[in-house]
C-alpha positions as CSV (number, residue, x, y, z in Angstrom):
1,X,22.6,-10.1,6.8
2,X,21.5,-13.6,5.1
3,X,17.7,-14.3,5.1
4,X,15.7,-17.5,3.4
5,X,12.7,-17.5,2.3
6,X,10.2,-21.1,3.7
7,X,6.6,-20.3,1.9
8,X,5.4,-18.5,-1.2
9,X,2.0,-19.0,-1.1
10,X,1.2,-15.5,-1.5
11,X,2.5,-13.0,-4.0
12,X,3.2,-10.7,-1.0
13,X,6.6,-12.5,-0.9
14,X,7.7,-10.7,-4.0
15,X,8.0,-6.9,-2.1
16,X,9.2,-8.7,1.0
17,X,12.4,-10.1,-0.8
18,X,13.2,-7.1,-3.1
19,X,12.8,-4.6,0.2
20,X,15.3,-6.6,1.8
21,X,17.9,-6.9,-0.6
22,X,17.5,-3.4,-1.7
23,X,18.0,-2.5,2.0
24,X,21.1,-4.7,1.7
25,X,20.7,-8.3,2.4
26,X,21.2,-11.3,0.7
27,X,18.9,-13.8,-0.1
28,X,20.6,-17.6,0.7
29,X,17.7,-19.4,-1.2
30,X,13.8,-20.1,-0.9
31,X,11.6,-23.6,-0.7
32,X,9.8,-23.9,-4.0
33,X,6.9,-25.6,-2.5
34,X,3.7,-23.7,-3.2
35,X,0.1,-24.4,-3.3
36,X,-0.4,-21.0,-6.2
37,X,2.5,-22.0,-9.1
38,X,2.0,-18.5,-10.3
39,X,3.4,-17.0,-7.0
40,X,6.7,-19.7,-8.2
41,X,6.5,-18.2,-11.6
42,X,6.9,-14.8,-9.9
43,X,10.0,-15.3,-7.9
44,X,11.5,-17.2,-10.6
45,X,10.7,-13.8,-13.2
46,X,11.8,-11.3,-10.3
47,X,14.7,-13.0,-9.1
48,X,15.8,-15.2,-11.4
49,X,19.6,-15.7,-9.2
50,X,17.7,-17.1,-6.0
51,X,18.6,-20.4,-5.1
52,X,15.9,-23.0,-4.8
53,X,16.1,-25.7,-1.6
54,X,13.7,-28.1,-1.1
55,X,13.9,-28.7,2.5
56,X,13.4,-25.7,4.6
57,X,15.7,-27.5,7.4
58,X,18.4,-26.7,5.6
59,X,18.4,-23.1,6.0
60,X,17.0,-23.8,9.7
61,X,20.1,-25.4,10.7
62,X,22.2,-22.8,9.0
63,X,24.0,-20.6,11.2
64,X,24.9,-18.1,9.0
65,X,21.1,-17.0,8.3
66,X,19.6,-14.5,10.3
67,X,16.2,-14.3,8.8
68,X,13.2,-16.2,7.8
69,X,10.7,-14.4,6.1
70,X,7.4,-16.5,5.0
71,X,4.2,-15.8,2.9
72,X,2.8,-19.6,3.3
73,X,-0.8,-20.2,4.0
74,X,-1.6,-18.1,6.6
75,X,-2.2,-20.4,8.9
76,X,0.9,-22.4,8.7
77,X,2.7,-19.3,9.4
78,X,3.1,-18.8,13.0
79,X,4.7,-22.2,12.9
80,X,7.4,-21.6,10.1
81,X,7.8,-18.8,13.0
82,X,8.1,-20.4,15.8
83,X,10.6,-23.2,14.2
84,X,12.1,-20.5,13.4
85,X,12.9,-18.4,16.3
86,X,13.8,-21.7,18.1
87,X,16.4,-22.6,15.9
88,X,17.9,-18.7,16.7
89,X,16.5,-16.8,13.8
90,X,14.2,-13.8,13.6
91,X,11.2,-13.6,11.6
92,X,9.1,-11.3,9.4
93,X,6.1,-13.1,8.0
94,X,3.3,-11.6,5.5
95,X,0.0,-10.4,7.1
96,X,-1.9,-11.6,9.0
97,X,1.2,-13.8,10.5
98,X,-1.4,-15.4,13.0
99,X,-4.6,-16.7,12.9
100,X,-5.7,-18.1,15.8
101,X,-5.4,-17.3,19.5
102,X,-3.6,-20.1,20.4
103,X,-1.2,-19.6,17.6
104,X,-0.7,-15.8,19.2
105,X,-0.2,-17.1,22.5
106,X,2.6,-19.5,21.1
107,X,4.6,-17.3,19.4
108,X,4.4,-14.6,21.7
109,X,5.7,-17.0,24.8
110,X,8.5,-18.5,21.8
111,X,9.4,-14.6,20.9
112,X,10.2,-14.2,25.0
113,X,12.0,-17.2,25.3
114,X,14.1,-16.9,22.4
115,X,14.7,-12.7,22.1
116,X,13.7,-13.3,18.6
117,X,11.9,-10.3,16.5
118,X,8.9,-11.2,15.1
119,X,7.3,-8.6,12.4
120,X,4.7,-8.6,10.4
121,X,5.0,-6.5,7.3
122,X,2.2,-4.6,7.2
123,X,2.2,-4.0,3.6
124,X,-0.5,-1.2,3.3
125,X,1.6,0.9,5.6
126,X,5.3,-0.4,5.4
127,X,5.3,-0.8,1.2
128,X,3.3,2.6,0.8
129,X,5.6,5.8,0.5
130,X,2.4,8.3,1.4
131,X,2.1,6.6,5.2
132,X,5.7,8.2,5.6
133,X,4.7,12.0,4.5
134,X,1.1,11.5,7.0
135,X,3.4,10.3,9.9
136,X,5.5,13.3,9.8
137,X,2.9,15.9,9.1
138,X,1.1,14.2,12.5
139,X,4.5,14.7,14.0
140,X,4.8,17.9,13.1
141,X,1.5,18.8,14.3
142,X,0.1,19.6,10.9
143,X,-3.7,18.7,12.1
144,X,-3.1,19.0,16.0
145,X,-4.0,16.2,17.8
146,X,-5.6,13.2,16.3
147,X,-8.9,12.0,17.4
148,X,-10.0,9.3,14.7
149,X,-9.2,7.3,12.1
150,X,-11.2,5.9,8.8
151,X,-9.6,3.1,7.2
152,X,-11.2,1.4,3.9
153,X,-9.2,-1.3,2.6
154,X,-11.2,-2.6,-0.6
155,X,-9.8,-5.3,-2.7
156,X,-10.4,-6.6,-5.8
157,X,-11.7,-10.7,-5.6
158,X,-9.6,-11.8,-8.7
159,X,-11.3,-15.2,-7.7
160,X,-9.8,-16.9,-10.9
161,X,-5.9,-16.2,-9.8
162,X,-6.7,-17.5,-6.4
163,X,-5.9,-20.5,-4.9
164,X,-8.3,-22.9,-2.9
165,X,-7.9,-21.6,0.5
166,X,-7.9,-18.3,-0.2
167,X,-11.8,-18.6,-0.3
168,X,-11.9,-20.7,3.0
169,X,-11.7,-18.9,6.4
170,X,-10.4,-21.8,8.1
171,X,-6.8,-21.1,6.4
172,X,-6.7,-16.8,6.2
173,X,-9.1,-16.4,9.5
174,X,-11.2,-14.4,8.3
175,X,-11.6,-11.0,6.6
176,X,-10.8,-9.3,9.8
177,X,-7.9,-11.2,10.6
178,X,-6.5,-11.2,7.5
179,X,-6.9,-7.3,5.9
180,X,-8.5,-5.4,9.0
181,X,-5.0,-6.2,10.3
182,X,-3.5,-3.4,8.1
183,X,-6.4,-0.8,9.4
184,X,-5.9,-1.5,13.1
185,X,-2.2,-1.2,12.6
186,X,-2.8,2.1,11.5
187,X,-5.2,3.2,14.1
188,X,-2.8,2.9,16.9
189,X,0.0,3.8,15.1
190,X,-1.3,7.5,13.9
191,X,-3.2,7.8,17.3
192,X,-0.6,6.9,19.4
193,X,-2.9,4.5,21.3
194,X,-0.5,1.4,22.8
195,X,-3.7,-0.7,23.0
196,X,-7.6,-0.6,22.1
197,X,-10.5,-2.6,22.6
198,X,-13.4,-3.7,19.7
199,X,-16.6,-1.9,20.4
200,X,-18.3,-3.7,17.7
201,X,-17.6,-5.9,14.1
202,X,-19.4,-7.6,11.8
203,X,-18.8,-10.0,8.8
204,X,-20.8,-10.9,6.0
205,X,-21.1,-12.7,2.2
206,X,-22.9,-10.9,-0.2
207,X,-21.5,-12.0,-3.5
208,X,-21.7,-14.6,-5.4
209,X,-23.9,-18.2,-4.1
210,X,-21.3,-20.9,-4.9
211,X,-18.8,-19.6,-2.1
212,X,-21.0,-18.8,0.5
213,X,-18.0,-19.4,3.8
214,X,-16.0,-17.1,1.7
215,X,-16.1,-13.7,4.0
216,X,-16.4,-10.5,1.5
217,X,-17.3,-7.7,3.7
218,X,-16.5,-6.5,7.2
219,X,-15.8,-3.7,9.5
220,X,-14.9,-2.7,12.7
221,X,-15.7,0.2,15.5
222,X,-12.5,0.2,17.7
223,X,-11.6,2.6,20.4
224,X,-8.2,3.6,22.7
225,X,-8.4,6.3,25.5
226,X,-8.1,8.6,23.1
227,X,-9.4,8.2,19.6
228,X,-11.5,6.0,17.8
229,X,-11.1,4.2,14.6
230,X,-13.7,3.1,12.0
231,X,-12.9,0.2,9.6
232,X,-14.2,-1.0,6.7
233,X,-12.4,-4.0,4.3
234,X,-14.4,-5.8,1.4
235,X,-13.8,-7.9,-1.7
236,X,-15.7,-5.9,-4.3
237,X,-13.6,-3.2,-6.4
238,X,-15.2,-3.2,-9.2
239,X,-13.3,-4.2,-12.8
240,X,-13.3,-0.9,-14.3
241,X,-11.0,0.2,-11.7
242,X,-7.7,0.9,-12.8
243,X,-5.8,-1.0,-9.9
244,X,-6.7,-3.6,-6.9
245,X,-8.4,-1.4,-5.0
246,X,-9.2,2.4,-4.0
247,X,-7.8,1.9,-0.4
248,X,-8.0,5.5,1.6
249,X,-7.0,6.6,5.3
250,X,-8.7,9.5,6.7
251,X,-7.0,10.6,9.9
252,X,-9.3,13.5,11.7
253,X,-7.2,15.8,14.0
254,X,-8.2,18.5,16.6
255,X,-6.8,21.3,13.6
256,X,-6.9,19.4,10.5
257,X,-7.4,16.0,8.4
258,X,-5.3,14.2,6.3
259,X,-6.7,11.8,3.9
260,X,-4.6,9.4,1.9
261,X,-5.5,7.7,-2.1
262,X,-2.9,5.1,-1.7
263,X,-3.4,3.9,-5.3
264,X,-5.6,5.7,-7.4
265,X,-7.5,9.2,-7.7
266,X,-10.2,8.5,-9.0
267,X,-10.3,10.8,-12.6
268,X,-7.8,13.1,-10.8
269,X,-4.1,12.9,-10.7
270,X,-2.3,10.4,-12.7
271,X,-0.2,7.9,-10.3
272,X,0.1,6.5,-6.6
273,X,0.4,8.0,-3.3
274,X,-1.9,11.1,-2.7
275,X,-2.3,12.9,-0.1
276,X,-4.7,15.6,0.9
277,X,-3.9,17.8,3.9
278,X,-6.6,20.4,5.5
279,X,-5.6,22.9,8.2
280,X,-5.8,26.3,9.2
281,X,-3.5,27.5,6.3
282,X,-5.7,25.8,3.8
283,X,-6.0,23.2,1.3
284,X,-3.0,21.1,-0.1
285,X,-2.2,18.3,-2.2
286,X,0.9,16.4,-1.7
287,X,2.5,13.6,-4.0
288,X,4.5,11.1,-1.3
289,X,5.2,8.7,-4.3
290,X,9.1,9.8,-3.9
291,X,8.7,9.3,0.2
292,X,11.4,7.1,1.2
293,X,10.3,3.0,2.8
294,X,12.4,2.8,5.7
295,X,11.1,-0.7,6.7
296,X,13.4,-3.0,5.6
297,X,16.1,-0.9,6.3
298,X,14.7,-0.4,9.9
299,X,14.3,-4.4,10.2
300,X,17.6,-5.2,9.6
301,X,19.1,-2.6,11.9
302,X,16.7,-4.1,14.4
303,X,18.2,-7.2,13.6
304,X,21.6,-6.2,14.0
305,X,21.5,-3.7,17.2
306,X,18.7,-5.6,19.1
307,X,16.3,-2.7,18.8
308,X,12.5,-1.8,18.2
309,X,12.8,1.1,15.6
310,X,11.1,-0.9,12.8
311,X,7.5,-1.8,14.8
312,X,7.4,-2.4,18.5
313,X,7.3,-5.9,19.2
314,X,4.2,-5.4,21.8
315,X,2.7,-3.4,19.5
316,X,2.7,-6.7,16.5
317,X,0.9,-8.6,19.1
318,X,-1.4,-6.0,19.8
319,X,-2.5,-5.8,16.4
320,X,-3.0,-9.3,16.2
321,X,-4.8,-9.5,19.7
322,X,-7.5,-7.0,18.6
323,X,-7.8,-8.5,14.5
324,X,-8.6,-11.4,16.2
325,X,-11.0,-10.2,19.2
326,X,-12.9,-8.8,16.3
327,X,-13.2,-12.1,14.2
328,X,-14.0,-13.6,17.0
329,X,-16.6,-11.4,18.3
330,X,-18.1,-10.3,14.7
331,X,-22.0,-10.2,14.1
332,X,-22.5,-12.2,10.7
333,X,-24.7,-10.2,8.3
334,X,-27.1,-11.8,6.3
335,X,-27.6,-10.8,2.5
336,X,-31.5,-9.7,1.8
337,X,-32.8,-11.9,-1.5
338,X,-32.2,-9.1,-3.9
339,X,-35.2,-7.4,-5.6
340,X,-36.2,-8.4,-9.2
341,X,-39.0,-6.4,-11.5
């Protein structure tokens, strides 16, 4: 398998290239262009043999690539997609890979024309080894059946490292869009709901004046037929923190709960990938830092047989249907002038 890389506007790219060549693919080249250097500086640091082509048609027109992958500005990504998939390639793009309702209509009706896979790499579940060991204590009905889900996905602002349109909603589409897509993934997948619909959302800005369109809280009450899901993203981990953010998953079963520290414990265990398992037989701590990512692998054998065993293809759309019914739908919260002695 030979996949190129057209957009590395986000340093996203960097775990999307080295998962697919560590799952055995080959990297024919990426487009240099950028609107972050730093994210060029990366790529250049991490894989210093990748070829650099300044015109993305070249690898369009190349019959011997399968894949485009993309982190561009997210919303110029549906198009890299859809250009794609028209010219007879499949696609994974960085989340969210779609912005705009039109933009999910498109590529959906391309993706049916053309039989082309388009995936979003959800990195919060796909690049994070403890989702794995919670997937199979669900399916090994360690906590019964699941019921709910609490997803908080805090981030750190970094604001200085960021590029321009990272603080405008008119390019990332919003906080919802853009990092509640990782949550709402995860409430269908660990609830086994096919679809949901947004019972309520809300946005807000309450740091600092001088960005005010700049979206740095949200959250989301979302239900299936079965289970509900609560959601909660922001852009305020604190500096002291030890990494980018203290994002957790709480999944609430009929006989149990299962709570995941993705990437920190706070003043408890040294390293990545916690997870916390309560059931009838007790109280357990698991480390899932050594559980296997079967994404990339899974994406290329998708690519190869023509199957779904990486992410359901409906189930990408869905995801981006219901981010994007909650942007759309979201209360704005207003900040309270803060109280001074």
């Amino acid at each position: 398998m030979r996949f190129a890389v057209i957009g590395i506007d986000h340093r996203h790219i960097y775990h999307m290239i080295g998962g697919l060549i560590e799952a055995g693919a080959e990297c024919a080249g990426f487009v240099p262009t950028t609107t972050d250097p730093k994210v060029l500086e990366g790529i250049r640091e991490r894989f210093p043999d990748l070829k650099p082509v300044s015109d993305a048609g070249v690898f369009l027109d190349d019959p011997a690539i399968d894949i485009i992958i993309t982190a561009a500005v997210p919303c110029e990504r549906s198009a890299i997609a859809v250009a794609a998939m028209q010219a007879g390639k499949d696609v994974m793009t960085d989340k969210p890979g779609i912005t705009e309702i039109r933009q999910l209509a498109e590529v959906e009706k391309v993706a049916k024309e053309t039989g082309r896979i388009f995936s979003i790499c959800f990195s919060e579940r796909f690049v994070v080894p403890a989702t794995g060991a919670a997937q199979r204590l669900i399916n090994d009905g360690a906590i019964g059946r699941v019921i709910q889900t609490v997803g908080l996905g805090p981030h750190r602002l970094n604001r200085t490292t960021r590029p321009a349109w990272f603080l405008d909603p008119a390019f990332y589409g919003g906080i919802l869009v853009d990092i509640a897509s990782h949550q709402i993934d995860q409430f269908l997948i660990y609830t086994g709901s096919k679809d949901a619909h947004i019972v309520s959302s809300a946005i807000g800005h309450f740091g600092t004046d001088d960005i005010p369109a700049f979206q740095d809280f949200g959250e989301v009450l979302l239900r299936s037929e079965h289970a509900t899901g609560y959601i909660r993203v922001d852009w305020f981990t604190a500096e002291g923190l030890s990494t980018w953010g203290d994002g957790r998953l709480v999944i609430l079963g009929t006989q149990g709960t299962i709570e995941l520290r993705k990437y920190i414990d706070i003043a408890g265990r040294d390293g990545t990938d916690h997870v916390f398992l309560v059931n009838g037989q007790g109280t357990r701590h698991i480390d899932a830092s050594k559980e296997p990512i079967t994404y990339f692998k899974s994406f290329l054998a998708d690519v190869r047989d023509r199957t779904e065993t990486a992410m359901k293809q409906q189930h990408v759309f869905t995801v981006s249907k219901l981010a994007l019914e909650a942007q759309e739908r979201a209360t704005v919260l207003t900040q309270r002038p803060s109280l001074r002695a």
